[in-house]
Every structure is written in structure tokens, then in C-alpha cells.
N, C-alpha and C positions, 0 to 999 in steps of 0.2 A: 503631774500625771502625763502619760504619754499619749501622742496623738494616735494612736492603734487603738487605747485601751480606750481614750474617748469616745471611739467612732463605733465603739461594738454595739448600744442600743440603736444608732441609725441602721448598722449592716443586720441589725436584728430586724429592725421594723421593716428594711427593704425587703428582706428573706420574707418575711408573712406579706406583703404588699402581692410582692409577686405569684405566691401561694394563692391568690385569691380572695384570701382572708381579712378580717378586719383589725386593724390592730390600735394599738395605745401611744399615742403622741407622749411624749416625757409630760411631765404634768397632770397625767389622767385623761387627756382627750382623744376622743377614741376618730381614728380614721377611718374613713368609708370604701367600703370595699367594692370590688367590681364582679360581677358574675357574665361569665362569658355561655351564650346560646349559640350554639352551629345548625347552619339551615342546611341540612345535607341526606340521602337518599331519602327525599321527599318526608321529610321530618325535623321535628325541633330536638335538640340534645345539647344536656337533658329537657326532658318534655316538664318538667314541677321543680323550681328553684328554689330556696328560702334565703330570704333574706333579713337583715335587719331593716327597719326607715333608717334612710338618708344612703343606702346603697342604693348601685348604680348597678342595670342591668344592660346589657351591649349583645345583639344581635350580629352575626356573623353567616352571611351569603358565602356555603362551599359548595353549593350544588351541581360545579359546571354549569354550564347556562341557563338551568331552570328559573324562570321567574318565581319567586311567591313574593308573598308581605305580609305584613303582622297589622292585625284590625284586632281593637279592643274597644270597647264600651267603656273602660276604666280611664284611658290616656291615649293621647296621638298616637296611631302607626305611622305605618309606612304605604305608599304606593308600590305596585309589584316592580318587581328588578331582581336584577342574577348575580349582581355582585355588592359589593362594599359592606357595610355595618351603619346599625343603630341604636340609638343610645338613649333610658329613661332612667332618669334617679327616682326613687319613689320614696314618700316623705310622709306619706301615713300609712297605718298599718291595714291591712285586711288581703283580699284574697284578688287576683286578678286575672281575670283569664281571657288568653287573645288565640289568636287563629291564622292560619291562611287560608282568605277564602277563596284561593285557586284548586286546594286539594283537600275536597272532601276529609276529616278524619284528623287534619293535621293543626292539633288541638297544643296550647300550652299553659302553665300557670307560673304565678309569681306568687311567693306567701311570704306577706311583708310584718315582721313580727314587731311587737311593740318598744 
């Protein structure tokens, strides 16, 4: 077999990886995927994610220098800051909703499916 035609389920699962999506390791094992939040004109986007357990959600500071941070009752946030990224994997299922409590209104959810 040739090495091109080998490499076509990796360049496949790279292609879904980068998609965002979750995809299937040769074998049935399924890889976890990444959901990306942008903090940007004083809001989360998107504001409601779904996800599967054992996906990873990552927080993204685009707001020019606006501080916020993400406070959850569910899992560790963040202290307020205007740049960088943050990152939870979440590993059991139910509903989770965080905030920034610099700006009133600016509400988010994660629905972590079974």
C-alpha cells in the first residue's frame, strides 16, 4: 500500500480535529474535541456550547484591553484580564453556566452531553 493512501484516515481525522469536531481514532476510539469561546464586544461567542464529556472548552480574550473573567459555580474560572486564553475539559455531563462579573448581562453556558 502506498504511503499517501495510508496517511488518508490521519489527514482525515486532522481535517475533523481542526473543524472543531470530535472524531474516531482507528480502532473506535473516539478523540476529544475543542470548543473555542471569544471574549469580544463585551460578550461570550457563542454565548451556549454543546458539548460531549471529556471535550475541552478554551476561552479566548479579543476584546482589546477590556478585562473580564469567567466565574462558575460549576469549575474554576478565571481572575479578570484582557488577554490570553482558558481552558476546562469537562467530564461529566449536565448544564453549566459561568459569567463575567464585570459586565452585568454577560452570561454563558456549556451543555455537556452524556
Amino acid at each position: 500500500m502506498s504511503a499517501r493512501r495510508r496517511n488518508r484516515p490521519l489527514l482525515a481525522l486532522a481535517l475533523v480535529a481542526a473543524a472543531g469536531g470530535a472524531a474516531t481514532l482507528p480502532g473506535g476510539v473516539a478523540q476529544a474535541a475543542t470548543r473555542t469561546v471569544t471574549l469580544r464586544d463585551i460578550a461570550f461567542h457563542p454565548a451556549r456550547v454543546t458539548i460531549a464529556r471529556g471535550d475541552r472548552v478554551v476561552w479566548r480574550w479579543r476584546d482589546g484591553g477590556i478585562r473580564h473573567n469567567v466565574v462558575s459555580r460549576s469549575f474554576r474560572g478565571t481572575g479578570a484580564r484582557s488577554s490570553g486564553s482558558y481552558g476546562v475539559t469537562f467530564r461529566r455531563a449536565g448544564t453549566f453556566r459561568y459569567r463575567c462579573t464585570l459586565h452585568p448581562g454577560m452570561d454563558g453556558t456549556v451543555v455537556v452531553r452524556r
